[in-house]
MIGUKE-950455 format. One record per residue (C-alpha): x, y, z; residue in three letters; residue number from 1. Coordinates in steps of 0.05 Angstrom, whole numbers, plus 5000, padded with zeros to 4 digits. Example, Ala and Ser with C-alpha at 12.3 -4.5 7.8 and 13.67 -1.06 7.14 Angstrom:
# MIGUKE-950455
xx	yy	zz	resn	resi
5246	4910	5156	Ala	1 $
5273	4979	5143	Ser	2 $
# end
This chain:
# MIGUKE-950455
xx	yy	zz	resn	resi
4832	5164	4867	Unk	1 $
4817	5134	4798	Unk	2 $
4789	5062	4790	Unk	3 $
4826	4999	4786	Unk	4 $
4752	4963	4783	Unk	5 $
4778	4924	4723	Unk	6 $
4842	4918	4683	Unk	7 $
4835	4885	4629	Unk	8 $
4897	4844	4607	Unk	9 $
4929	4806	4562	Unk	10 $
4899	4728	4584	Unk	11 $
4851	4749	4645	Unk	12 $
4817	4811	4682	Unk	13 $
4843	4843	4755	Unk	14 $
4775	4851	4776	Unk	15 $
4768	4889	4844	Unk	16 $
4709	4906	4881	Unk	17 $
4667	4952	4838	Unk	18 $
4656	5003	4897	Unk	19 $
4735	5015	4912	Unk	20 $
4731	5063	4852	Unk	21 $
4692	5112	4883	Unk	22 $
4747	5122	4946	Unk	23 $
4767	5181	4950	Unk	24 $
4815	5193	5016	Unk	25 $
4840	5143	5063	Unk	26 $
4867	5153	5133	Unk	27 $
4899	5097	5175	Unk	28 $
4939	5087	5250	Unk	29 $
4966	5018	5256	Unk	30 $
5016	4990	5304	Unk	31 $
5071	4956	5281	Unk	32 $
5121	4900	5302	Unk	33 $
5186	4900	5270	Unk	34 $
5259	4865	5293	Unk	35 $
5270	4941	5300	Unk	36 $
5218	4954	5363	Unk	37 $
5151	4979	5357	Unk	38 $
5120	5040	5328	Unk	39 $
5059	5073	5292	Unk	40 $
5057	5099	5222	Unk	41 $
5002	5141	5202	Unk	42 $
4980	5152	5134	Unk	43 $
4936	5185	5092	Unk	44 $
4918	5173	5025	Unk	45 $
4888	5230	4990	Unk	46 $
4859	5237	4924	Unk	47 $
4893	5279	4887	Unk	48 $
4958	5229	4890	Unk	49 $
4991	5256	4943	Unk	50 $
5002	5221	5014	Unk	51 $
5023	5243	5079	Unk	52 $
5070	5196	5124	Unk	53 $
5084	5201	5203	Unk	54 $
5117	5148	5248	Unk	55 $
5131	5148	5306	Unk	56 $
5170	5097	5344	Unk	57 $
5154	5123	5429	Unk	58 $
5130	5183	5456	Unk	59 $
5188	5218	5480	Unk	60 $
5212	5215	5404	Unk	61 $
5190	5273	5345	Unk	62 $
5147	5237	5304	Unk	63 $
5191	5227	5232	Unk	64 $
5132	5265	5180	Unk	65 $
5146	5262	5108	Unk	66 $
5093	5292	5050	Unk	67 $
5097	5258	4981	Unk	68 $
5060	5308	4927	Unk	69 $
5023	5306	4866	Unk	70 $
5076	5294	4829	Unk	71 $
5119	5238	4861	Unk	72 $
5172	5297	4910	Unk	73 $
5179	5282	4975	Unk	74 $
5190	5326	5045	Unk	75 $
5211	5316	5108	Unk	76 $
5168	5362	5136	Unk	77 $
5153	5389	5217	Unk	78 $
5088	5390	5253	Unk	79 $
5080	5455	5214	Unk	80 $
5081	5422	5150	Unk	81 $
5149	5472	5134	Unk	82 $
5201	5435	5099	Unk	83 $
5255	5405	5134	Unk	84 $
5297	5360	5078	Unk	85 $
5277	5329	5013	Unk	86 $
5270	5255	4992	Unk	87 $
5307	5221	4938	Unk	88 $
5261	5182	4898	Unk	89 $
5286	5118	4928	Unk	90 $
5265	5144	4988	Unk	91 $
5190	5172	4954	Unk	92 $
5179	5094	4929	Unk	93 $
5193	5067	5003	Unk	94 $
5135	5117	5038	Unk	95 $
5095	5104	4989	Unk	96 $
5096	5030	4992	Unk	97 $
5070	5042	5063	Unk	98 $
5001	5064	5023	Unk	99 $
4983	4994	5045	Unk	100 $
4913	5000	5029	Unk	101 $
4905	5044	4964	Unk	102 $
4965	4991	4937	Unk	103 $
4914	4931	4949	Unk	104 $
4852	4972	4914	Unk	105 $
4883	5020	4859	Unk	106 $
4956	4984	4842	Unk	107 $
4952	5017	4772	Unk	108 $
4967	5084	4812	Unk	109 $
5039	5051	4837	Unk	110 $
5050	5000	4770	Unk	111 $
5058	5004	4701	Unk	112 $
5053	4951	4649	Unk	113 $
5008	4905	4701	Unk	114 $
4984	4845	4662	Unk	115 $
4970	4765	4670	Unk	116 $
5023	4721	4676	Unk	117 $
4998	4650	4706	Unk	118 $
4958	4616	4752	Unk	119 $
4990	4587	4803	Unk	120 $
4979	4569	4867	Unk	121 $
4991	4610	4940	Unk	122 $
4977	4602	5009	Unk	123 $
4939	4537	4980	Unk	124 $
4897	4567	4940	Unk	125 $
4877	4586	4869	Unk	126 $
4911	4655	4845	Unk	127 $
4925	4696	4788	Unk	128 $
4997	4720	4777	Unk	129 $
5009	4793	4753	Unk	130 $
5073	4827	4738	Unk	131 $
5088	4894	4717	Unk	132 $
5141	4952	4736	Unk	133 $
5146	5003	4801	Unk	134 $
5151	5079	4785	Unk	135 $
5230	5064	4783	Unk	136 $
5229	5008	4739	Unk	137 $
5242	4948	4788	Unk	138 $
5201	4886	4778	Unk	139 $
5135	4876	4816	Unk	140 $
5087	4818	4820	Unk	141 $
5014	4822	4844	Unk	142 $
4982	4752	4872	Unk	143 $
4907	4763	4865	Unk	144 $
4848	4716	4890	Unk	145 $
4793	4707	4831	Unk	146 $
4742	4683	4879	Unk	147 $
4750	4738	4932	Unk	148 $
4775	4805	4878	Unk	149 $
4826	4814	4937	Unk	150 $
4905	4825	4917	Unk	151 $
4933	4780	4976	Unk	152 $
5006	4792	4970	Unk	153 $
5059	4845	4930	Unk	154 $
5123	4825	4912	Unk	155 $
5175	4895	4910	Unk	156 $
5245	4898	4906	Unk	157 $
5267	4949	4955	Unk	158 $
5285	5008	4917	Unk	159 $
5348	5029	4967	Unk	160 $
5375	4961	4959	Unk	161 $
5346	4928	4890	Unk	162 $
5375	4862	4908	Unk	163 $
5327	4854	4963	Unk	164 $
5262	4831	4956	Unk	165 $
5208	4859	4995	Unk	166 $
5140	4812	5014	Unk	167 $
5081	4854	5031	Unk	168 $
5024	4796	5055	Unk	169 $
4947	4812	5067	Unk	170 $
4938	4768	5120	Unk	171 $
4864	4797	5153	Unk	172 $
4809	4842	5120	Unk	173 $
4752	4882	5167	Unk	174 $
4686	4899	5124	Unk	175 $
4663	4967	5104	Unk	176 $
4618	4995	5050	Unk	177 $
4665	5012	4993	Unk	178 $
4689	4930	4997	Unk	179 $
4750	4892	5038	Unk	180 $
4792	4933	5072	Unk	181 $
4870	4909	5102	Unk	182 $
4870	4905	5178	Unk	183 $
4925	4857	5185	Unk	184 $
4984	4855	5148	Unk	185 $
5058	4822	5141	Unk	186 $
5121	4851	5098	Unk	187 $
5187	4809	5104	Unk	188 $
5235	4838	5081	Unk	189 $
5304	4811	5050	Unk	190 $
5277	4739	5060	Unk	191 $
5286	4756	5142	Unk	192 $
5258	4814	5174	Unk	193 $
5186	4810	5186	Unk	194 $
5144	4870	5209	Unk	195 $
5072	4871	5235	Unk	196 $
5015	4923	5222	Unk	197 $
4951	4925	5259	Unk	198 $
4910	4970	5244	Unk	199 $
4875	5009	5297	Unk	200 $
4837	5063	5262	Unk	201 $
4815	5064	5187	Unk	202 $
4776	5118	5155	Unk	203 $
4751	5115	5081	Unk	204 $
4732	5175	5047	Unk	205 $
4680	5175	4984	Unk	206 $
4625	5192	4938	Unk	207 $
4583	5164	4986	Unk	208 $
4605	5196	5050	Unk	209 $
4655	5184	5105	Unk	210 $
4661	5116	5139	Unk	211 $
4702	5100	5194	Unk	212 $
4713	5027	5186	Unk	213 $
4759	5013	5248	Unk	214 $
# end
């Protein structure tokens, strides 16, 4: 997965925990909240870059299953894994910004040109402020805690509608033995929508073994 451990930058250091560098797969099942109706998205992060996507909103509905490759191309795909339709690259950014967890301990993977820009303060509380660029060139901005090495929130624009801003808040973290891990999280999107992940199952992959965390 590549280690984000420490970046340095231009007037401070994104330190993260040191052990998040040796994940190698993750695997998560939350539920989600939206003004939409509920649903579950699974994901899995996988090591060589690539990611697999399914959600599914009841269970008289196909699951909607989209794989992401290597090298940033995107399928809908069926429960056979055979291609159905392919994914712009608007569409490629807005699965993978459900990568909720590699985005909080690898962002160099999803952002270029990440470096310091203030300290300021959020949630009441001391941050750093880091900007840099998505894969498509839109504007993104990283609030990281010093004191914990946890990104708490990600600023996007949404890349199918660049006007909108899109909010994506760490709001609880469950324990495990590669450091913090997301179990709660917030995205509002456009300044209005709010959707709510919980998530139910967890499973970290590593040099050190498997560990199901949730």
């Amino acid at each position: 997965m590549g280690s984000c451990a420490e970046q340095e930058t231009k007037k401070g250091i994104l330190t993260l925990h040191e052990n998040y560098g040796q994940i190698q797969d993750i695997i998560s099942i939350a539920d989600c909240n939206s003004p939409f109706g509920t649903y579950t998205t699974e994901v899995h992060s996988l090591s060589d870059g690539s990611c697999y996507f399914i959600q599914k909103f009841n269970e008289a509905e196909a699951p909607f299953r989209v794989r992401v490759d290597s090298i940033q191309q995107g399928y809908v795909v069926d429960e056979n894994n055979s291609v159905i339709d392919t994914l712009s690259q608007e569409d490629v950014e807005m699965i993978r910004s459900h990568e909720i967890h590699k985005m909080s301990i690898d962002p160099n993977h999803f952002y270029s040109k990440l470096q310091f820009k203030s300290k300021v303060i959020h949630q009441e509380k001391d941050h750093e402020l880091y900007t840099g660029e998505d894969r498509l060139g839109n504007p993104v901005r990283l609030f990281y805690k010093p004191d914990e090495k946890l990104i708490s929130k990600i600023e996007l624009r949404n890349p199918k509608d660049t006007t909108q801003t899109i909010e994506l808040f760490y709001d609880g973290w469950v324990e495990s033995k590669y450091g913090e891990m997301a179990k709660e999280i917030r995205i509002v999107q456009a300044e209005k929508d709010t959707f709510y992940f919980n998530f139910r199952f967890l499973e970290i992959r590593g040099e050190n073994g498997s560990a199901k965390v949730i």
